[in-house]
Each structure stands twice: as structure tokens, then as C-alpha cells.
Legacy VTK file of the C-alpha trace (Angstrom):
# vtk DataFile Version 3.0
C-alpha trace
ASCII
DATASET POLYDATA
POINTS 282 float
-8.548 19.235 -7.264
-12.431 18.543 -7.250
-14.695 18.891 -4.071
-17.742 16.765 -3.740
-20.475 17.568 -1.068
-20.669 15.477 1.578
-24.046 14.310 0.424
-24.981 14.343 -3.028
-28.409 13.883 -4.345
-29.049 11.919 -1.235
-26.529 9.360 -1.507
-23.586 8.769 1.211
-20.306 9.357 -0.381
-18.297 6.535 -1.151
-16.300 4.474 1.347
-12.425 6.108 0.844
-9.746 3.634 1.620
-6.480 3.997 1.477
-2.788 2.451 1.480
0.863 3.973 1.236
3.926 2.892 0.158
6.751 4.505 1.644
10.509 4.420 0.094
12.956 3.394 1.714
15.461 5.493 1.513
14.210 8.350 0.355
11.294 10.833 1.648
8.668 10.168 -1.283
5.653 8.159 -0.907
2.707 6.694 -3.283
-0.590 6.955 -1.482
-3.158 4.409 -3.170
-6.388 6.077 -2.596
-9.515 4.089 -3.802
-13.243 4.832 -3.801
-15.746 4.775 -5.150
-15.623 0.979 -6.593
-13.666 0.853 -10.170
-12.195 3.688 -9.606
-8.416 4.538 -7.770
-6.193 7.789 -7.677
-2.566 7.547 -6.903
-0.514 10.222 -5.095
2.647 11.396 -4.276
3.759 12.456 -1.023
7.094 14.264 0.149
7.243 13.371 3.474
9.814 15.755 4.622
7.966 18.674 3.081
4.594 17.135 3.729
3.323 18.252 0.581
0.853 15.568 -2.071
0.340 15.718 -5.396
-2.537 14.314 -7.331
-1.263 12.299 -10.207
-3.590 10.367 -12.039
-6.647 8.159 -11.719
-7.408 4.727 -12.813
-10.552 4.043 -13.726
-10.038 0.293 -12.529
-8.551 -1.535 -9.542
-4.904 -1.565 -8.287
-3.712 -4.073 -6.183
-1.457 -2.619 -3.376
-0.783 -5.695 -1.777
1.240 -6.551 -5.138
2.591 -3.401 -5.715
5.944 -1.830 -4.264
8.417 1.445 -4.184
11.996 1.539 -5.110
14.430 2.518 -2.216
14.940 5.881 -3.831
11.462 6.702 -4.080
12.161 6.953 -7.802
10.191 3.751 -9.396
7.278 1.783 -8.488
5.666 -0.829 -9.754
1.697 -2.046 -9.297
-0.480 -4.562 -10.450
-3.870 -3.539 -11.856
-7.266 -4.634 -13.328
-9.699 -2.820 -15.607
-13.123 -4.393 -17.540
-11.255 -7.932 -17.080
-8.026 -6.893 -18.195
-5.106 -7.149 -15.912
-1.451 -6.282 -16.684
1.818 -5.316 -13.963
3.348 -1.590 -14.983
6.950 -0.217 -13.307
6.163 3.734 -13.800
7.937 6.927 -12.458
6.680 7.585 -9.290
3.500 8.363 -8.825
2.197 8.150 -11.840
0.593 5.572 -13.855
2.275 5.760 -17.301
4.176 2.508 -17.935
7.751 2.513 -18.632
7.661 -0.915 -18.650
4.520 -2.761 -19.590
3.520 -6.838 -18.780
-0.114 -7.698 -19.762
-2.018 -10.520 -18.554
-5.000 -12.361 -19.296
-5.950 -13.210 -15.299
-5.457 -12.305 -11.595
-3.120 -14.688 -10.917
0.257 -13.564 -9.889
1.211 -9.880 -11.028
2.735 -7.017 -9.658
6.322 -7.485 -7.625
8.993 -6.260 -5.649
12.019 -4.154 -6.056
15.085 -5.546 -4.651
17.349 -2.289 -5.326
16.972 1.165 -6.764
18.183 -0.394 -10.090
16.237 -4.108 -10.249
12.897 -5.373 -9.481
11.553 -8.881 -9.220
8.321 -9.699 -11.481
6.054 -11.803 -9.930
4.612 -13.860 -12.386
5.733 -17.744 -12.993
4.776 -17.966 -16.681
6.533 -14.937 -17.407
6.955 -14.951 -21.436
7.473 -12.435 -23.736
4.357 -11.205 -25.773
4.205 -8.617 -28.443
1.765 -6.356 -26.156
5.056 -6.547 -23.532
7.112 -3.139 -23.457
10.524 -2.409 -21.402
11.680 1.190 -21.646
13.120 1.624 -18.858
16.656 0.860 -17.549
16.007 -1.493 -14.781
17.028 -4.883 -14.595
14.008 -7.594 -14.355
14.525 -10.287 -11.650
12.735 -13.412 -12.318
12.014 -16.616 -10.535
10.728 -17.585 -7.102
11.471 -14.277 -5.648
13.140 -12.375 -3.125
13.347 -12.324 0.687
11.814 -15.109 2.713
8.106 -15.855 2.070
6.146 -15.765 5.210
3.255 -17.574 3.419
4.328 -19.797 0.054
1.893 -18.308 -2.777
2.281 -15.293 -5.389
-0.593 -13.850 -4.738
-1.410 -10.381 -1.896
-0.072 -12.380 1.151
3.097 -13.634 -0.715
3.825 -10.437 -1.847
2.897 -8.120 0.752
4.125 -10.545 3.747
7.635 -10.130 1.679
7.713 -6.440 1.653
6.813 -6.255 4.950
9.550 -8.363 6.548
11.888 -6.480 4.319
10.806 -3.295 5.848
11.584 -3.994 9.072
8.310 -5.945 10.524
8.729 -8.905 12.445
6.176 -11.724 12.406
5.168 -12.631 16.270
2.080 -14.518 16.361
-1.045 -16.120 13.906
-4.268 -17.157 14.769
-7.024 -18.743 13.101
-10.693 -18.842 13.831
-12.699 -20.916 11.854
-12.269 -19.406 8.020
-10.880 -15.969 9.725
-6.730 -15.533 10.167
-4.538 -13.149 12.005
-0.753 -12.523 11.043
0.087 -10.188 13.520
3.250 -8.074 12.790
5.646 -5.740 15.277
7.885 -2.738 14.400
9.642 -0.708 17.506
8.722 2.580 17.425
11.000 3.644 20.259
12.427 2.265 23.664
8.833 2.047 25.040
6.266 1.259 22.289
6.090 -0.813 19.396
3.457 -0.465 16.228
1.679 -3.578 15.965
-0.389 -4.687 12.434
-3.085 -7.207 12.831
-3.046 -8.736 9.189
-6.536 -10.839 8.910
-7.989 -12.819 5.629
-12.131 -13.770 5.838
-14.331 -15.419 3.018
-17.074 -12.724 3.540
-16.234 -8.979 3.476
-15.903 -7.577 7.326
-17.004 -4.518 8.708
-16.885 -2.979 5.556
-13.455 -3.533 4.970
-12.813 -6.436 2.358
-11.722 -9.965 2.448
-8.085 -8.730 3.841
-8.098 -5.962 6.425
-5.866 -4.388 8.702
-5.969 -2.796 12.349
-3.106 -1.443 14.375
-2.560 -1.191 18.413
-0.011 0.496 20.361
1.839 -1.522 23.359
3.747 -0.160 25.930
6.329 -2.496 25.997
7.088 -1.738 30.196
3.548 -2.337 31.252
1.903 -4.189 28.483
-0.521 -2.013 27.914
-2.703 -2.018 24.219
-4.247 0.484 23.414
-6.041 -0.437 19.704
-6.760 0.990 16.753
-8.982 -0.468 14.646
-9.656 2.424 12.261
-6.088 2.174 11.374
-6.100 0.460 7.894
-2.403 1.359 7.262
-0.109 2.467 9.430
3.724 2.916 9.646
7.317 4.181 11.365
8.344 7.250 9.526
11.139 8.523 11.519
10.747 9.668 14.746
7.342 9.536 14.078
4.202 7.177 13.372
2.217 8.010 10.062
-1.289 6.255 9.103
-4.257 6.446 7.458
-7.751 6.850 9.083
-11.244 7.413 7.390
-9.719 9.168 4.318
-7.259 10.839 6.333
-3.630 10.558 6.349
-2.244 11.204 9.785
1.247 11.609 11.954
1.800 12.353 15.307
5.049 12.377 17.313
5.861 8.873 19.421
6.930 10.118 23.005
8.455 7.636 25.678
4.760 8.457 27.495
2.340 7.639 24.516
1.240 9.681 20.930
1.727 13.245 20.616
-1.298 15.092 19.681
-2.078 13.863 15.773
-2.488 16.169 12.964
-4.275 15.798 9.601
-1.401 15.686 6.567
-4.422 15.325 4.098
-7.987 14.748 3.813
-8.604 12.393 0.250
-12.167 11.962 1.224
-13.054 15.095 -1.017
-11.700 13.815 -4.654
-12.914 12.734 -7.410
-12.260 11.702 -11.119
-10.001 13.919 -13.277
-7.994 12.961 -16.368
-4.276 13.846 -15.647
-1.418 13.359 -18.188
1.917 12.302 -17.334
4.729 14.629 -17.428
7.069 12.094 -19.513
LINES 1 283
282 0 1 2 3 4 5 6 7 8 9 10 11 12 13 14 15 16 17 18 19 20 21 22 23 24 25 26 27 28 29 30 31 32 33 34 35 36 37 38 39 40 41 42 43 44 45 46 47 48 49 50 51 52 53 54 55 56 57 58 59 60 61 62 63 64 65 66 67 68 69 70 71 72 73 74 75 76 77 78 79 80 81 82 83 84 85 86 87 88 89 90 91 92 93 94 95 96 97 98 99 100 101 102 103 104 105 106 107 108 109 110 111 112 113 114 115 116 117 118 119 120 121 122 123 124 125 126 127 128 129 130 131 132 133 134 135 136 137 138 139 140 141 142 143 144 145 146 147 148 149 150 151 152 153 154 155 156 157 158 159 160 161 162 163 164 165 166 167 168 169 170 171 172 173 174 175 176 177 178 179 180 181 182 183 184 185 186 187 188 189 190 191 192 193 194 195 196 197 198 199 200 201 202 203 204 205 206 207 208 209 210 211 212 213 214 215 216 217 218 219 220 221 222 223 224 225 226 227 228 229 230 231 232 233 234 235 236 237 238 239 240 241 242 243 244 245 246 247 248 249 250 251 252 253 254 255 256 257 258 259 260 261 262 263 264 265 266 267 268 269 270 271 272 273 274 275 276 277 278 279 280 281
């Protein structure tokens, strides 16, 4: 992998953010690492080894929010922009290469959700065959209004992501809204005596740095109510026994005790890549 400095020629490095998608049933992972603008590397983590692989690069946008892991870690399938061209891909995990390929000509829609190791639902409501469309793979393509409950009714991030999320295990407890600003606010237990919560908030004007939709996380200790927050959180998860997240290019764990978090330790640093062509193995 390439190092930068961490100032070159004078100019701050670019703002790395990051979000993870972990399977369900299996210990792989697809960190979605993005920065500098245009350009977004995907990775693969074994989370029982701890061990990430650089895969490839995309010199374009993905959209996470519409994007998704089978439960076997074995698939996934994004939704991604580049020079005005959009189009949703189902590749092996982590790379990029489509096994099956659905071009579009907007932002609307795209992307989708797997609803077993074997089928995934495409989001898109005028889905139609064109001749840039390719299926190679095996997996069965679920069509229509889609799967699991919608906690908000559009096919766009919030429809998709709010979907996954529920099915994951999160439960909705409260939502807020100050003047154009919203909060979905989102719980999973960690153990007996804390619970992960994800602040989920949508603005008209970027925030702190962090986009029109932006998360922060808190821990509350469900006997005295503390919160502690954690607002340089911008994903975070249950992985186990213990709580994984990402944090100023930095993906993170630490152990959740009945008394609080374990000391955290550093799994990987993606601050320091850059661009570098990468070819598929398949």
C-alpha cells in the first residue's frame, strides 16, 4: 500500500471517512473508505483474524447507504456514480468487478438489499432490461417494493439503510426534528448494562464537515442512565462480545465490560492510502 505525508506541498490531507458493512453470519467485512472527493477504496476485513485487504479503488462515489453484504460475507452489492454515470453492481466481496451489472442514467433509486446468501432485492422501480444489463452470477433477483419494514417510505439512503438496519438488529426509539435538521435515533444492546446508540440526522447544508446525513454514537448505562457520547463515531457496531467503529480514519474495537469500554485498540489506520489500480482476482 501507498503512504502519503501528512502534509504535502502544504496542503491538509483529505478528510477520510469511512463506513463498514459487516456480514451477518460470517466474519468478513467491506470497509467503504472514501477521501479525497471522487475517489473511494473498498476493503475487506476478517474480523476474526483482524486482518484487511486493499481491493480496489473507484475513482467515483459509492453510496453505502444503498449498498449491503450477504449473510455469508460472500456477495455484496453497492450503488455507485462516476462523471454522471450511475449503475448498481453485486460483486464478490470486496471487490468491485461486477458479476452482475444494472446501469442507470440517474441517482434515483439504486443499490439494494440481500435477503439471503442466495437472493438479493434490487432497488430500483423501473427496473427493465437493457442491453448494457449483465447477470453472471447465480443469485436470484428480488424485485418490487422490497424487503423488511420501511422505517421511512422512499428508495433512496434512508429507505435503504433504515431497512438494513432494523434487519440487523437496531431498534428505532425516538425522532426529532429541528427546523430542516432530523434525528432517527437507533438502539442495539451491547450487554446486560449498556446499549450502542446511533443518532441518524439528515440537514440541507453540510454539518461539521460531515455531509448532509451524519452519524454519532453514545454509550448508556442502562442502570443509571448515564450517556456518555461519541460524536466522532461515524459508524459504529456490535461485533460479538465486542463494539467495533470507525473514528478519524481509524477502525477501532474495544471489549464491552458490565463497568464501561475496555481500553480501545487501533485494527487499522486508512488515513495513509491512496490511489492504486488493483485487478480482480476473477
Amino acid at each position: 500500500m501507498k503512504r502519503t505525508d501528512t502534509n504535502v506541498n502544504g496542503k491538509t490531507p483529505p478528510k477520510v471517512k469511512i463506513h463498514v458493512l459487516l456480514a451477518r453470519e460470517s466474519p468478513m467485512a467491506v470497509v467503504i473508505r472514501r477521501g479525497p472527493a471522487k475517489q473511494t477504496a473498498v476493503l475487506g476485513w476478517n474480523r476474526r483474524t483482524d486482518s484487511f485487504e486493499v481491493a480496489q479503488w473507484l475513482k467515483g462515489r459509492i453510496y453505502h447507504y444503498r449498498s449491503d453484504i450477504s449473510p455469508d460475507g460472500k456477495h455484496w452489492i453497492y450503488f455507485a456514480i462516476k462523471e454522471g454515470q450511475t449503475w448498481t453492481v453485486v460483486a464478490k466481496t470486496p471487490w468491485l468487478k461486477a458479476l452482475d451489472f444494472y446501469p442507470k442514467d440517474d441517482a434515483w433509486d439504486g443499490g439494494g438489499l440481500f435477503v439471503s446468501d442466495a437472493a438479493y432485492w434490487l432497488n430500483d422501480r423501473y427496473f427493465a432490461n437493457t442491453p448494457e444489463q449483465r447477470k453472471t452470477s447465480q443469485l436470484k433477483v428480488v424485485t418490487g417494493k422490497g424487503p423488511y419494514p420501511p422505517v421511512i417510505g422512499n428508495s433512496e439512503c434512508l429507505g435503504i439503510y433504515f431497512r438494513r438496519l432494523l434487519r440487523d438488529g437496531w431498534i428505532i426509539s425516538d425522532t426529532k426534528q429541528d427546523g430542516h435538521e432530523k434525528m432517527w435515533a437507533f438502539r442495539k444492546s451491547l450487554n446486560a448494562s449498556w446499549t450502542l446508540v446511533k443518532f441518524f440526522y439528515t440537514t440541507l447544508k453540510e454539518h461539521k464537515d460531515k455531509g448532509i446525513y451524519y452519524e454519532e454514537h453514545a454509550l448508556v448505562n442502562m442502570a443509571t442512565g448515564e450517556v456518555f457520547s461519541h460524536e466522532d463515531w461515524e459508524w459504529a457496531d456490535v461485533d460479538g462480545k465486542r463494539l467495533v467503529w470507525a473514528e478519524k480514519g481509524f477502525i477501532r474495537c474495544a471489549e464491552m465490560t458490565e463497568t464501561g469500554l475496555a481500553e480501545p485498540r487501533n485494527l487499522f489506520d486508512c488515513n495513509p492510502l491512496t490511489f492504486e489500480a488493483h485487478r480482480a482476482p476473477y
